[in-house]
C-alpha positions in Angstrom: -33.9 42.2 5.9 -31.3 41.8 9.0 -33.6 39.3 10.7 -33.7 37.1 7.5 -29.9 37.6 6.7 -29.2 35.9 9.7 -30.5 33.1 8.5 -28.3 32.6 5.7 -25.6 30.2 5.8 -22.4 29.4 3.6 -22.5 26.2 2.6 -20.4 26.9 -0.4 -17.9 24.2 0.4 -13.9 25.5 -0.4 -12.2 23.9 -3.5 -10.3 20.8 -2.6 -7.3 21.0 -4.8 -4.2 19.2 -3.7 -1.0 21.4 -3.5 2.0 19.7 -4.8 6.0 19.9 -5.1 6.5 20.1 -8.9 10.3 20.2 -8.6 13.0 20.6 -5.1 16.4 20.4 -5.7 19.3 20.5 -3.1 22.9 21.1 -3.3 25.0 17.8 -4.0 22.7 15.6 -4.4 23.2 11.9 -6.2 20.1 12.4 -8.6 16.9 13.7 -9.4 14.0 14.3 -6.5 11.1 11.5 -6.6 8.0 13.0 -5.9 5.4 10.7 -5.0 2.0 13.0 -5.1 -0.5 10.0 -3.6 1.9 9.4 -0.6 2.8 13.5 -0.4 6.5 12.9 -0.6 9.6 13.9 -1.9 12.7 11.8 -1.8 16.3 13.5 -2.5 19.1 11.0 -2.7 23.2 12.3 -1.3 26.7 11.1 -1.8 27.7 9.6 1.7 30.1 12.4 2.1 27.3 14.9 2.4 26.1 16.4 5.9 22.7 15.4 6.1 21.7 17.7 9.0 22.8 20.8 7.0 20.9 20.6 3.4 20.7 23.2 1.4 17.7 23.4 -0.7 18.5 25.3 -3.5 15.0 25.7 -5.6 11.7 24.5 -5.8 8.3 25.0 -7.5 4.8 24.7 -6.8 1.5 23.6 -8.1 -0.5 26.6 -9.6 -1.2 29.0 -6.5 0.1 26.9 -3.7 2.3 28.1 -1.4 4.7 27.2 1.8 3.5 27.7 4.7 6.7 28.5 7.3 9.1 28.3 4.5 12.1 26.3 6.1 14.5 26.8 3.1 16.2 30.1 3.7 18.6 28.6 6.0 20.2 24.5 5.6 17.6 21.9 6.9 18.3 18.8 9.1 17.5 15.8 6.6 18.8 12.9 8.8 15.4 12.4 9.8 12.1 13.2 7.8 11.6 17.1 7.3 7.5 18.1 7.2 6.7 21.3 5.7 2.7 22.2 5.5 1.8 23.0 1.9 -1.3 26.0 1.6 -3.4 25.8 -1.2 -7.2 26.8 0.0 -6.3 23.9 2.8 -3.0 22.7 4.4 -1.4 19.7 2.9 1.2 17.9 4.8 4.4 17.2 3.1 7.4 14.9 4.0 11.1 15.5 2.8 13.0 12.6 2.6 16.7 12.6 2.7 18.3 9.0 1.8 21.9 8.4 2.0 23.7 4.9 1.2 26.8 4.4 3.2 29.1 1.8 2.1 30.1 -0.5 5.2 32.3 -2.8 5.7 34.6 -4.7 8.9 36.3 -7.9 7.5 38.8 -10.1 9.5 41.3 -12.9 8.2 39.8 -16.4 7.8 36.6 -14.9 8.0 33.3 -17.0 7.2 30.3 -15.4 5.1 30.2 -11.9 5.2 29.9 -9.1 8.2 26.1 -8.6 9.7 26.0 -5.0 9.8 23.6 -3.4 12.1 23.5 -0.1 11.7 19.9 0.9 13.7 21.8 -1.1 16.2 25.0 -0.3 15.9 26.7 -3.6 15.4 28.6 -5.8 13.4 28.7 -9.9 13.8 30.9 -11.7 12.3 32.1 -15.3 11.9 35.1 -17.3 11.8 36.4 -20.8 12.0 36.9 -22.9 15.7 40.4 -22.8 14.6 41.0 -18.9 14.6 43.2 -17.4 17.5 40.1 -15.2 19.1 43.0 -13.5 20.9 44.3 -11.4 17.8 42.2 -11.5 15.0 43.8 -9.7 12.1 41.4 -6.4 10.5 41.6 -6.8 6.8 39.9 -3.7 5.9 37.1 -1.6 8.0 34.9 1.7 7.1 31.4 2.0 9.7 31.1 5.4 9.4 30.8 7.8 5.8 33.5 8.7 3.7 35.9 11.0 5.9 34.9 9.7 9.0 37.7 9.2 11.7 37.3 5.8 13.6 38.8 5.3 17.3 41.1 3.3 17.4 42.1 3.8 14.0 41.5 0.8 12.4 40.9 1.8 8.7 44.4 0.4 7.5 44.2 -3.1 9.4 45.5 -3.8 13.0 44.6 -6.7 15.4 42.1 -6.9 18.3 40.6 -9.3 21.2 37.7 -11.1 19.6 36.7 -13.3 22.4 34.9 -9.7 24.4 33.1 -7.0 22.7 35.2 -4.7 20.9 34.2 -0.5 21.1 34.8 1.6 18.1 33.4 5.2 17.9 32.9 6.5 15.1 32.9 11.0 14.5 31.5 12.2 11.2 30.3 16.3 11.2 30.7 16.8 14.7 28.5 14.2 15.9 30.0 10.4 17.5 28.3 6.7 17.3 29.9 4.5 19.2 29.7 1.0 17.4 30.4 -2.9 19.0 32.2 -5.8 17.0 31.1 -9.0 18.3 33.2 -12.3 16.9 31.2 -16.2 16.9 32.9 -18.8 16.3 31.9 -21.7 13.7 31.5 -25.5 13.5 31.0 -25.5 9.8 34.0 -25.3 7.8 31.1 -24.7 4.7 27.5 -23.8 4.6 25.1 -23.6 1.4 23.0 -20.4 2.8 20.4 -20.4 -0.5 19.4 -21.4 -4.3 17.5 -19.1 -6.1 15.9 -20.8 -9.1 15.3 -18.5 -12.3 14.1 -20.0 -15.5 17.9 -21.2 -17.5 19.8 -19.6 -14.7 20.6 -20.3 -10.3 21.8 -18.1 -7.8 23.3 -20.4 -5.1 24.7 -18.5 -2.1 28.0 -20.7 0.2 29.8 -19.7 2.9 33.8 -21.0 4.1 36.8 -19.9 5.3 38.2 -17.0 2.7 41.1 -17.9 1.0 40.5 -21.7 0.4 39.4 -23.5 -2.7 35.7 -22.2 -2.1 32.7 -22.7 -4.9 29.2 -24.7 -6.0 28.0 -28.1 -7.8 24.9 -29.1 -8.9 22.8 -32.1 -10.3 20.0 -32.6 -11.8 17.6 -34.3 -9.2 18.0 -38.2 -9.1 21.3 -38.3 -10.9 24.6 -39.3 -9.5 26.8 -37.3 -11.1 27.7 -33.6 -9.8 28.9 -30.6 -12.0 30.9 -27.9 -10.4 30.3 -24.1 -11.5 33.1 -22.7 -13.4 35.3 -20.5 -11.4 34.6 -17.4 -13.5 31.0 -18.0 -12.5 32.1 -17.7 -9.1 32.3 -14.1 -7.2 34.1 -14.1 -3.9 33.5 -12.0 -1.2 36.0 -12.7 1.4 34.3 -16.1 3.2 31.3 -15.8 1.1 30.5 -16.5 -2.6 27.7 -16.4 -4.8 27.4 -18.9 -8.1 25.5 -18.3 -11.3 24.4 -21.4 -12.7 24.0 -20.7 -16.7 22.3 -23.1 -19.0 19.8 -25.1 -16.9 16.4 -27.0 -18.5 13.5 -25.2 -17.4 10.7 -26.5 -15.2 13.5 -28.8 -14.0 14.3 -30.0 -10.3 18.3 -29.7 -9.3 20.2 -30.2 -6.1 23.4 -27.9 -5.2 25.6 -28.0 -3.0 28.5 -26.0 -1.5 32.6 -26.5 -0.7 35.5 -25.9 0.6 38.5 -27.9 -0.7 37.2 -31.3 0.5 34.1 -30.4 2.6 30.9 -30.2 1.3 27.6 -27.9 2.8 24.6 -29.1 3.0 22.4 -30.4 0.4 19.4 -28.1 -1.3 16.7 -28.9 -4.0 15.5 -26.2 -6.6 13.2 -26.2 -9.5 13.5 -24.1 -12.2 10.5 -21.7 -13.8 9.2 -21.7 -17.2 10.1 -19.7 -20.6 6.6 -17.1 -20.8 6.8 -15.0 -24.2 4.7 -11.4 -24.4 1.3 -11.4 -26.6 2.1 -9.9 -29.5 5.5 -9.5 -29.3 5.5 -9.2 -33.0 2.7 -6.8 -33.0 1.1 -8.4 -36.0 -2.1 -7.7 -34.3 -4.4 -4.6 -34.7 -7.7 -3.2 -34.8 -9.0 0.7 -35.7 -11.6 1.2 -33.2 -13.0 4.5 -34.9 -9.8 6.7 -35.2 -8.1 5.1 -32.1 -5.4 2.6 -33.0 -5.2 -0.5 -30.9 -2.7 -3.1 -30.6 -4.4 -6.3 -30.4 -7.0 -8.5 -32.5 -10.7 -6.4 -32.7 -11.9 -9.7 -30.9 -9.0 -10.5 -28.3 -7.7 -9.7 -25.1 -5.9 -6.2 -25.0 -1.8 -6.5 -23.4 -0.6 -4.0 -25.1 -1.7 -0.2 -24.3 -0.8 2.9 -26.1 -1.2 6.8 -25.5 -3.4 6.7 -29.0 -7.1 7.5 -26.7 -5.1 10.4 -25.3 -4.0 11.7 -28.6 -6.7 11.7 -30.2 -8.8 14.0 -28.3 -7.0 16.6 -30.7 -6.0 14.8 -33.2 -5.2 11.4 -34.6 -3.6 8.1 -33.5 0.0 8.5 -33.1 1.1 4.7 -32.5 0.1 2.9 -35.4 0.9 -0.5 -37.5 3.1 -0.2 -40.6 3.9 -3.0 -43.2 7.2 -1.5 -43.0 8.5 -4.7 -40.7 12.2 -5.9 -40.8 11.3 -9.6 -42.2 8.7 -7.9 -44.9 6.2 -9.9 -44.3 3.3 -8.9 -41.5 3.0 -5.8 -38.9 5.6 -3.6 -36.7 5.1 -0.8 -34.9 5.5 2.9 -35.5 5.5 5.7 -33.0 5.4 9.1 -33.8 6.1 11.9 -31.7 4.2 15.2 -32.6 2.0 18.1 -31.7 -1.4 17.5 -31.7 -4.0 20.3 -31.8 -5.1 23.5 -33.6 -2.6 26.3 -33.8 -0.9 26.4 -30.5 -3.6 25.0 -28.7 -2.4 21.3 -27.5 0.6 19.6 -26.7 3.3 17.2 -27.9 2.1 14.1 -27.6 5.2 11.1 -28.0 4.7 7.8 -29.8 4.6 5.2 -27.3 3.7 1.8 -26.9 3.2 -0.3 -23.3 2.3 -3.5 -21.4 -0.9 -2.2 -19.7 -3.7 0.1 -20.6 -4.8 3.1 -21.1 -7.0 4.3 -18.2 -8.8 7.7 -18.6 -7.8 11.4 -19.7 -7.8 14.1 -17.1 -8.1 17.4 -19.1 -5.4 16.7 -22.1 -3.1 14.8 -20.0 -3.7 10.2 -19.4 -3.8 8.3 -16.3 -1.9 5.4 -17.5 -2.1 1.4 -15.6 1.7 -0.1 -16.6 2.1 -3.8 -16.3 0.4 -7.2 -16.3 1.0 -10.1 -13.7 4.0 -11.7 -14.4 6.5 -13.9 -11.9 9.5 -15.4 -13.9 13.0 -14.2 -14.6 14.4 -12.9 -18.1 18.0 -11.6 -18.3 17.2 -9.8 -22.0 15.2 -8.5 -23.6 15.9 -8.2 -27.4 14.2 -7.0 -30.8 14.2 -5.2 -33.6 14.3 -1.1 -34.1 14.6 1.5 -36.3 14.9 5.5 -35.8 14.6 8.4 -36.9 15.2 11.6 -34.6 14.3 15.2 -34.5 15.7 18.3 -33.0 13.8 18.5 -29.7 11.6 21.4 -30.3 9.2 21.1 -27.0 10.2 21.7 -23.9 8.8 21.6 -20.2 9.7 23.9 -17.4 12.6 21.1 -16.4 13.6 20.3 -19.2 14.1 23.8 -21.2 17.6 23.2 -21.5 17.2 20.1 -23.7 15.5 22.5 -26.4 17.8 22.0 -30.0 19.1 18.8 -28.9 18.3 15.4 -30.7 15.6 13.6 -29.4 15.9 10.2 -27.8 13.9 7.1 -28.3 13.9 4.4 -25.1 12.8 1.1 -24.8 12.9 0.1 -21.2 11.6 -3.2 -19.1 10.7 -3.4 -15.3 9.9 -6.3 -13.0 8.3 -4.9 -9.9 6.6 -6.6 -7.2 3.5 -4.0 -6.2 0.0 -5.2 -4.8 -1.2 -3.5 -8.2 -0.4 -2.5 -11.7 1.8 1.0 -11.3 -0.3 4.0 -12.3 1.3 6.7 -14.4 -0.6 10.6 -14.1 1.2 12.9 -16.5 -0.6 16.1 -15.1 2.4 18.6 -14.0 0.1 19.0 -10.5 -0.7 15.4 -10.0 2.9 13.4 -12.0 3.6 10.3 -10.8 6.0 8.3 -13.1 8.2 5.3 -12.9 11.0 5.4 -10.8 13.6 3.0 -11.5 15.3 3.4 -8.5 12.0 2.7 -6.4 11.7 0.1 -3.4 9.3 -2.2 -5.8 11.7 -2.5 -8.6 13.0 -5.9 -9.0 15.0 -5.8 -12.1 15.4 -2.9 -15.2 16.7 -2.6 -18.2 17.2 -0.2 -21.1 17.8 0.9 -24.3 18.0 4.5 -25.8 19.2 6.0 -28.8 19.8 9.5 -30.0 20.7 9.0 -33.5 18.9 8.1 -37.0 19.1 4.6 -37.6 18.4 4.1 -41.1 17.2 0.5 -41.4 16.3 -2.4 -38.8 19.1 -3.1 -36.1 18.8 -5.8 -34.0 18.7 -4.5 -30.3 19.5 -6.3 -26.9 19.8 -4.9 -23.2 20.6 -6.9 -20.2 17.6 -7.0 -17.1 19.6 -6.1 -13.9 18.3 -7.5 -10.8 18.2 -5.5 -6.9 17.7 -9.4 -5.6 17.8 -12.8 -7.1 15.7 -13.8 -4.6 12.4 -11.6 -4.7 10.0 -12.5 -7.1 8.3 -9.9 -9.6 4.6 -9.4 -9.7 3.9 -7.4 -13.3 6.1 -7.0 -15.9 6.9 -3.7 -17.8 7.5 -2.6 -21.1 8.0 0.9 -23.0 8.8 2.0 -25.9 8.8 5.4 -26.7 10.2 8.0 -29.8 10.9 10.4 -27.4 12.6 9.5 -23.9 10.9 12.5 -22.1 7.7 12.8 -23.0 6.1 12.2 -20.2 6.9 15.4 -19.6 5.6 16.6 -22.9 9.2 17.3 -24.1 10.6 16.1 -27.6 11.2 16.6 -31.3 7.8 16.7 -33.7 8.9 14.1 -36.5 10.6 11.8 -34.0 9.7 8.5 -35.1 10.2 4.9 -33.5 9.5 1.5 -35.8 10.2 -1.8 -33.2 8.8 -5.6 -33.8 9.6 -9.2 -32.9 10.6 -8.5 -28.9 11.8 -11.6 -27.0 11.9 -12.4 -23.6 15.5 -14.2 -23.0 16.0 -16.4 -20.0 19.6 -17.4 -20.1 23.1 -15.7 -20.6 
């Protein structure tokens, strides 16, 4: 018996279970912590004013069994650069706290052209201003390099002069510690430069540089026509020496020149063509098919757009996204999403009406892996439609959101242009989330509208799409609608009910 037991190997291998940050909070933070299970990170966003070498983490939890290994949270942590903190759970998991802080900054001079290049790895600041200015004594305007309550040397903050034709030293002490900071002045030929157009579908951003102060703004044409049209002045948003224009009301698929001023100068010329007007399939959502018990949102013989939660819910139940004559015109389909529990006794879970541009990928247990978007590249400003609501005392609760319990539910409809290699993947599983973050580096543009009250009968709705850059261009477009704003985290009011129909994609203001 020994001789053959030492023969015998384990080759059992040990579970490979990922452990995961479900929550982490820190004191004074701006807003909630993303936690981003694929990439192992979690991202806590401060006020400027905060010390980010001395963060106090004030609570955390844990996916089922996992634990800290070397728990750094008793005492503050040093966020100012990326904190890792090994995660045990039959296996280490590495983990990366990031703390993310967005310091307003600003050093502008009189006569200045364009705005201050602010180099804050490098700790400088170019700026520009006409051959004409006296480099000798250049007046401050206003100046802030540091976070709010930083001290600058010399004190600068309320104006002054200095010599802009050598490098001019500023430190700059915030929490103990110094930077020590360079102004550098160039001087211009150009009395006015046209920087950029950005063509949208009805609507241009054109970007101009000149000498603040002066009768500064944009004209454009259409391309191969004489005349010129200048943007409106409340169209116009000046920046000291630079400007942006919004150009309303263009053709689409169009080609336009623009140009930029300054009194009687004029930058150079640039050519931009305008995109195309793209509606959603089925916006209406006049088109549906029962696939057994499973509801689905487009023709039995066409190409799915649309994606719903329904394959999810009715693993214990029935569909709970479903068409309804009940439409605002009276004629053809609308939506309806219901929120409720699905299950036998208290075996399930609340599962929230919802409705999506994507699919529905696969259930993991009784909680969906979710694909949100389709390929999309042009520019809406709305998004409007048609909703009715009817809400119910939220009665279903998650660990973060127990406080909510009693308290009307919300419905949401929201839109995102994001520019991703691939469709964004939602996981609802409390050990494995990963939901949208509208703050995330890949959102182009968002918009939303919620509503926490019964609304009796159709009301039109309309929210504006707010864009992080005129000049990036989405990938995938995408769309929710939802009877219960937070049920992704399986938290809402049973009865909550959401009818919507006849969205619109609107490309002008």
């Amino acid at each position: 018996m020994v001789m053959f037991s030492s023969c015998i190997h384990n080759d059992i291998p040990y579970a490979r279970i990922q452990a995961n940050f479900i929550t982490l909070q820190a004191k004074g933070q701006d807003e909630g912590t993303v936690i981003d299970t694929v990439a192992m990170t979690a991202t806590l966003t401060f006020p400027e004013e905060i010390n980010l070498s001395a963060v106090q983490i004030t609570g955390y939890s844990l996916s089922p069994g996992a634990q800290i290994v070397d728990n750094p949270f008793g005492s503050p942590v040093d966020l100012s650069k990326p904190l890792y903190v090994y995660l045990k759970l039959y296996q280490n998991w590495l983990w990366k706290i990031i703390g993310v802080q967005d310091i307003e900054r600003y050093f502008d001079v009189e006569g200045q052209i364009g705005n201050s290049t602010i180099d804050v790895p490098g700790r400088r600041v170019v700026l520009y201003v006409p051959a004409s200015a006296d480099m000798a004594s250049l007046k401050i305007l206003k100046a802030k390099l540091g976070r709010k309550g930083s001290t600058m040397l010399p004190d600068i903050a309320d104006g002054g002069t200095f010599d802009g034709r050598k490098p001019f030293k500023i430190s700059v002490e915030s929490f103990g510690d110094t930077e020590e900071w360079t102004v550098y002045v160039e001087q211009m030929t150009e009395t006015v430069r046209t920087v950029s157009a950005d063509a949208w579908t009805c609507v241009a951003w054109v970007y101009g540089q000149a000498e603040a102060g002066r009768d500064n703004g944009v004209e454009y044409r259409i391309a191969g026509s004489e005349e010129w049209t200048r943007v409106p002045k409340d169209d116009i948003t000046d920046n000291g020496g630079a400007f942006t224009a919004c150009i309303k009301h263009l053709s689409p698929q169009t080609a336009y020149q623009t140009r930029a001023y300054s009194g009687e100068d004029y930058g150079a010329t640039l050519d931009f063509t305008t995109g195309s007007i793209l509606q959603l399939p089925n916006s209406n959502f006049d088109q549906w098919w029962l696939d057994k018990k499973i509801w689905c949102p487009w023709a039995e013989d066409g190409t799915p757009y649309w994606g719903t939660g329904n394959t999810g819910a009715a693993t214990l139940g029935q569909s709970n996204t479903v068409p309804t004559e009940d439409t605002p015109s009276g004629s053809g389909w609308a939506a309806c999403l219901q929120t409720r529990f699905v299950g036998i006794g208290t075996l399930g879970k609340l599962a929230a009406g919802n409705i999506f541009v994507g699919s529905y990928v696969r259930t993991v247990g009784t909680n969906g892996v979710l694909s949100f978007g389709r390929p999309f590249t042009e520019h809406p400003v709305k998004l409007r439609g048609q909703f009715k609501y009817t809400t119910a005392p939220i009665n279903y609760t998650s660990t973060e959101f127990k406080h909510m319990a009693g308290q009307p539910d919300t419905c949401v409809v929201w839109l995102a242009l994001i520019d991703t290699a691939e469709p964004f993947e939602i996981r609802t599983a409390p050990n494995d989330r990963q939901l949208f973050d509208p703050n995330g580096d890949y959102v182009v543009a968002y918009g939303k509208m919620e509503c926490a009250q019964t609304v009796s009968s159709y009301t039109p709705f309309e929210f504006e799409i707010k864009y992080n850059s005129t000049s990036r261009v989405p990938k995938y477009i995408l769309i929710t609608a939802s009877a219960s704003k937070y049920g992704d985290y399986f938290t809402g009011g049973a009865g909550s009910t959401l009818y919507i129909d006849d969205f619109e994609l609107v490309y002008d203001y």
